[in-house]
C-alpha positions as CSV (number, residue, x, y, z in Angstrom):
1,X,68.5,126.5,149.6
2,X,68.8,130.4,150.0
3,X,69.8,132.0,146.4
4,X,73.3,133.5,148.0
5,X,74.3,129.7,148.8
6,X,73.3,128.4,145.2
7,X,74.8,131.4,143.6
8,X,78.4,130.9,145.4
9,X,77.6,127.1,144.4
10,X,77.4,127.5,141.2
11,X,80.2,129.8,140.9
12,X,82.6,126.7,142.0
13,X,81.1,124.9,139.4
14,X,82.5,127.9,137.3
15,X,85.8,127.7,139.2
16,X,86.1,123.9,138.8
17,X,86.0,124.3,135.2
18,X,89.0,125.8,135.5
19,X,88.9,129.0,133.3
20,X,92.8,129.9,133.6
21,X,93.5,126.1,132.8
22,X,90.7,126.4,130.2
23,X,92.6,129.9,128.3
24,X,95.7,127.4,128.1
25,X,93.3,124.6,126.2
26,X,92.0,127.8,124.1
27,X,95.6,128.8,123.2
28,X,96.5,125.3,122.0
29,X,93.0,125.0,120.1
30,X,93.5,127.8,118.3
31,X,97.3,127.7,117.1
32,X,95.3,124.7,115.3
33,X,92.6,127.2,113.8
34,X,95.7,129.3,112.8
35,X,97.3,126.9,111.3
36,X,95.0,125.9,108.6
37,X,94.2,129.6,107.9
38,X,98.1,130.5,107.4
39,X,98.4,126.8,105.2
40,X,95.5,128.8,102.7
41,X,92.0,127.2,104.4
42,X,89.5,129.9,103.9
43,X,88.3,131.3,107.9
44,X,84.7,130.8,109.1
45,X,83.5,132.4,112.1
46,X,80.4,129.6,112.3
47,X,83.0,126.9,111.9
48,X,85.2,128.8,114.1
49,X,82.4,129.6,117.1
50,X,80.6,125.9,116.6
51,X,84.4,124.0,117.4
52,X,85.3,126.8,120.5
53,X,81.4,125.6,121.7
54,X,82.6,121.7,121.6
55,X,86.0,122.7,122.5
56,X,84.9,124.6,126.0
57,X,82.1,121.8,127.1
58,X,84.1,119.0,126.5
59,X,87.4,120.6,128.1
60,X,85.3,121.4,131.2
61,X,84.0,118.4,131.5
62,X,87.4,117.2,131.8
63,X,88.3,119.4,134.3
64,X,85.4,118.7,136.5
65,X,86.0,114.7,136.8
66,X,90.0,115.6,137.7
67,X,88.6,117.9,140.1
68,X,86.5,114.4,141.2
69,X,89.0,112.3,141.0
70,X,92.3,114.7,142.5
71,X,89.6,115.5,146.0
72,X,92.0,114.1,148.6
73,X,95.2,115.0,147.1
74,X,93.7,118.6,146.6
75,X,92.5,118.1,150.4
76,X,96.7,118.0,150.9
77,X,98.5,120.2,148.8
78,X,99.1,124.0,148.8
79,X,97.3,125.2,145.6
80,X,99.1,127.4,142.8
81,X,97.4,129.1,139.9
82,X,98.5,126.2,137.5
83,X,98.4,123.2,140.4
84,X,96.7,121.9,143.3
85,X,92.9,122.0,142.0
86,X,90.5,124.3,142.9
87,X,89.8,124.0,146.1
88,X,86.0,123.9,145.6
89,X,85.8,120.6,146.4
90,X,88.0,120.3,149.8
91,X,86.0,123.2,150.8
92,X,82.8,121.6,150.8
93,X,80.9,124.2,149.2
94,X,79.9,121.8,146.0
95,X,79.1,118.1,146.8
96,X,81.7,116.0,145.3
97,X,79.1,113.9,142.9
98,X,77.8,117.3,141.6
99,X,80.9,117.4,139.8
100,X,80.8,114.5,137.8
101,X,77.3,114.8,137.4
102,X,78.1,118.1,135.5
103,X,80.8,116.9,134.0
104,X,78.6,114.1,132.1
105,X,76.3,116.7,131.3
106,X,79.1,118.9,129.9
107,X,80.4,115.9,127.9
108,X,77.5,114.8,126.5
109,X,76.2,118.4,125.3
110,X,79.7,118.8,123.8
111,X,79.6,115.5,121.7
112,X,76.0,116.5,120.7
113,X,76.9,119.9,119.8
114,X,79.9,118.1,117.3
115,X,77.4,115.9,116.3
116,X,75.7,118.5,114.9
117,X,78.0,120.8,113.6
118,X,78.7,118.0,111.6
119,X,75.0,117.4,109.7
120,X,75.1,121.1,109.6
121,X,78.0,120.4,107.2
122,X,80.1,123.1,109.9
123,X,83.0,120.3,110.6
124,X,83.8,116.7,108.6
125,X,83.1,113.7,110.5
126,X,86.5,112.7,111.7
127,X,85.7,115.9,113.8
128,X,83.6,113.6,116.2
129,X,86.2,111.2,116.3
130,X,89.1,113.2,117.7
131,X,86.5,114.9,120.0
132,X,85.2,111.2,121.2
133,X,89.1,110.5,121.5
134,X,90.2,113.4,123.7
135,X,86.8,113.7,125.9
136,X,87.6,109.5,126.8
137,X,91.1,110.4,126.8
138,X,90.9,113.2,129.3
139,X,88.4,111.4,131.4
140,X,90.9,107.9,131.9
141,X,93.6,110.2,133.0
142,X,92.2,111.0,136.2
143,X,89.7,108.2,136.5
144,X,89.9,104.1,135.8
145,X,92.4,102.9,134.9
146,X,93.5,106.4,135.7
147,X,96.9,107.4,134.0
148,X,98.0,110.0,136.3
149,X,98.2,107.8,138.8
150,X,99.9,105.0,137.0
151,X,103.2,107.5,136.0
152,X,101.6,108.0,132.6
153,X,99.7,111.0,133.5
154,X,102.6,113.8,131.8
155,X,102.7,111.9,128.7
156,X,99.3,111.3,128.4
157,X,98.3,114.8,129.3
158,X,100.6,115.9,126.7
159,X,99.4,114.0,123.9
160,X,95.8,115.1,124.4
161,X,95.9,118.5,125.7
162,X,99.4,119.7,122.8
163,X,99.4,117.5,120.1
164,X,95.7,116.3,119.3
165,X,94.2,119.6,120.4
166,X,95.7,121.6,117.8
167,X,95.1,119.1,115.6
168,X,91.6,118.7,116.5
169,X,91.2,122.6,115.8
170,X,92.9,121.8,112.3
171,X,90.6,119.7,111.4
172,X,87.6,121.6,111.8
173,X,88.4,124.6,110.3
174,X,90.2,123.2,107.3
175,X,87.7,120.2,107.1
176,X,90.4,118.4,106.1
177,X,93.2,115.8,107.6
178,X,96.4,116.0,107.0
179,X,99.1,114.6,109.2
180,X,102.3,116.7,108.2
181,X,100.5,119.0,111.1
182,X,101.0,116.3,113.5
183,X,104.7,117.0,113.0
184,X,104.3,120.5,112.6
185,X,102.8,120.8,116.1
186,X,106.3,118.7,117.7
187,X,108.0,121.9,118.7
188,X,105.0,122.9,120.9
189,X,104.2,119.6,122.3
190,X,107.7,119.0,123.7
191,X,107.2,122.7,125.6
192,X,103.8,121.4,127.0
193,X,105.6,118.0,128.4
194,X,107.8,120.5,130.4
195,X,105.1,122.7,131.5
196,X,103.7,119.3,133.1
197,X,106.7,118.9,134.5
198,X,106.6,122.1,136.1
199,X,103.2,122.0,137.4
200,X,103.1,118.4,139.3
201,X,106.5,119.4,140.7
202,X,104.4,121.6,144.0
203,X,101.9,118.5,144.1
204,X,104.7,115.8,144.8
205,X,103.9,115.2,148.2
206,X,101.3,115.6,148.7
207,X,100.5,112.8,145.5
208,X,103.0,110.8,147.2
209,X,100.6,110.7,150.3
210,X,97.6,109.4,148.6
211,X,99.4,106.8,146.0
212,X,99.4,109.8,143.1
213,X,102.4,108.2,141.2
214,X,103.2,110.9,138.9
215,X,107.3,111.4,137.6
216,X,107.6,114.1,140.6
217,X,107.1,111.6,142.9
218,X,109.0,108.4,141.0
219,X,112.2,110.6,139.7
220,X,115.0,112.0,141.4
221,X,115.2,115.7,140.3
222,X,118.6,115.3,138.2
223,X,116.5,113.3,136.3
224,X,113.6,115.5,135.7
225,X,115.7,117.9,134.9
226,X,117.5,115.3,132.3
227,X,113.9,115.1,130.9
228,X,113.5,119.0,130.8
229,X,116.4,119.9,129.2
230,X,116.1,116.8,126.4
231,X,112.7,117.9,125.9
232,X,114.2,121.3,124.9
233,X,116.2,119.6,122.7
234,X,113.9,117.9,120.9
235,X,111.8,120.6,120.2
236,X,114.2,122.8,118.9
237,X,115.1,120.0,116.6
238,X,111.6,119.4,115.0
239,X,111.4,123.6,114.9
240,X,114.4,123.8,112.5
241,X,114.1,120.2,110.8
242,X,110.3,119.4,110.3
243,X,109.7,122.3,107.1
244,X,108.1,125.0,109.4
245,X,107.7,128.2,107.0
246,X,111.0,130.1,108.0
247,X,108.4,133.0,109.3
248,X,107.1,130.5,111.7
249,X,110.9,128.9,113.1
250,X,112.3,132.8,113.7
251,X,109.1,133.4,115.5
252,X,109.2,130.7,117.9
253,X,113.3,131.3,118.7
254,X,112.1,134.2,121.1
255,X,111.0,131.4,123.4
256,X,113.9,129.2,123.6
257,X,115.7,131.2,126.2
258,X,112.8,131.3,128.6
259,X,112.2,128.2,128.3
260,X,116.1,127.5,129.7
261,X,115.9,129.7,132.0
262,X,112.8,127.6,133.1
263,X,115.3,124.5,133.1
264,X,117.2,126.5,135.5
265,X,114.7,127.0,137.8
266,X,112.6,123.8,137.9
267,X,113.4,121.9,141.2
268,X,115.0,124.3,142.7
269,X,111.7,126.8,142.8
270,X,108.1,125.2,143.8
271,X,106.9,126.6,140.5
272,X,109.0,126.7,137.5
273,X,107.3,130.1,136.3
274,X,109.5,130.2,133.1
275,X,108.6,127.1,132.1
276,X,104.9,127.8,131.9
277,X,105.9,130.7,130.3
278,X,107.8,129.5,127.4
279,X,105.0,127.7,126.5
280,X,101.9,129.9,126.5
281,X,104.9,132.8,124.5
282,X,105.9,129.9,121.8
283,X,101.9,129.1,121.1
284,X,101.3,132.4,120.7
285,X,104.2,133.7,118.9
286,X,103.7,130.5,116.3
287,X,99.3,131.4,116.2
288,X,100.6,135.2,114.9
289,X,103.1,134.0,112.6
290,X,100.4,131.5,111.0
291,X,97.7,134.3,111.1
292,X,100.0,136.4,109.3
293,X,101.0,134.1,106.8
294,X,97.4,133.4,106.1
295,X,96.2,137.2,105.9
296,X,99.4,137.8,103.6
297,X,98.6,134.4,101.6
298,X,102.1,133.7,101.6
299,X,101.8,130.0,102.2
């Protein structure tokens, strides 16, 4: 094998791994990490490097068995930045098993790497747990009894990727579990449902074609846009009811009205732009407001 062909090989390795997707998991990580700073949990860069290590192996491993799993609707859809795979795969620049052979490896390093963060006394046991919990969870969403393709693939996704994710980076900064952030993290996990919504909408043929049932291809769209708009509903409802600081609620109000505009535009646009927007602006405008609150040692 000539070095050019290996190189451009294992760049779609690197491109299967998602690294735009991967920012997004980064983002909802780390409004975990700034949560248990602003809530008074002293910062520590080891802690804070050894969980983004475990975070970024075990979230690419996940990416690289949905790449494995998603190869013939991939084969079929037109890609976006957000949907549609990689293309690596379709391409046939990577043989397909290569990417679940590198996604075990991935896996496996990650869960190791917790392992020991934990002896090192780095992150508390339960720390292996959630990461044990989201690496299987992430994996059964694309493969057996694979949840995507069983219509529970949004919901699912959702509960892994924006409400035990931030949790998970809670946990192993602040060494500590407490589930009042479970609620606290509502607001944001509501906006990721919709930001599913948004990016499955392109794929719905071409999921409909292989057997993909996902709620693109089971709903009508006055229903998904029933499920868009309550979804905005319901997380403006845990912002102003679930004890947020008040620095943390008039932060997150800036995106509300991108996020309806992203209502507007699902279904009738391929890709609901604003609705992928509203989220990545309300995780970060929530990670400064808890940063801030944590330099200030207000809370």
């Amino acid at each position: 094998m000539s070095r050019p062909v290996l190189r451009d090989q294992l760049w779609g390795i690197v491109r299967m791994a998602r690294p735009l997707i991967l920012l997004s998991t980064f983002s909802s990580w780390f409004l975990g990490v700034a949560i248990a700073y602003g809530s008074g949990y002293a910062f520590s860069w080891i802690s804070f490097a050894s969980g983004l290590i475990v975070l970024l192996l075990v979230s690419s491993s996940i990416h690289l068995v949905n790449e494995y799993a998603d190869y013939e609707t991939d084969a079929l859809t037109r890609r976006t930045a957000y949907s549609g795979g990689s293309g690596v795969l379709p391409s046939g620049l990577v043989p397909r098993i290569w990417a679940m052979n590198v996604a075990i490896i991935l896996a496996v390093s990650g869960l190791l790497f917790q392992g020991a963060a934990i002896l090192v006394g780095l992150h508390p046991p339960e720390a292996l747990v959630i990461a044990l919990v989201g690496t299987a969870g992430g994996w059964v969403y694309s493969l057996p009894p694979r949840l995507a393709w069983r219509g529970l693939g949004e919901i699912w996704n959702t509960l892994m990727g924006a409400w035990l994710l931030p949790y998970f980076g809670f946990v192993q900064l602040s060494r500590s579990l407490a589930p009042w952030v479970l609620v606290a993290i509502l607001p944001v996990t509501f906006f990721a449902f919709n930001n599913l919504l948004a990016i499955t909408w392109p794929d719905r043929e071409a999921d409909a074609v292989v057997g993909k049932n996902t709620l693109a291809t089971r709903l009508k769209p006055r229903t998904l846009k029933a499920l868009h708009g309550s979804c905005i509903l319901l997380s403006f409802a845990g912002l102003t009811l679930s004890g947020l600081p008040p620095l943390v609620v008039r932060s997150s109000l800036i995106a509300y009205p991108v996020m309806a505009l992203g209502w507007y535009t699902y279904t009738r646009r391929e890709v609901s732009k604003s609705t992928i927007w509203a989220l990545y602006l309300l995780i970060v405008a929530q990670t400064l407001a808890w940063f801030y609150l944590g330099i200030r040692g207000i809370v």
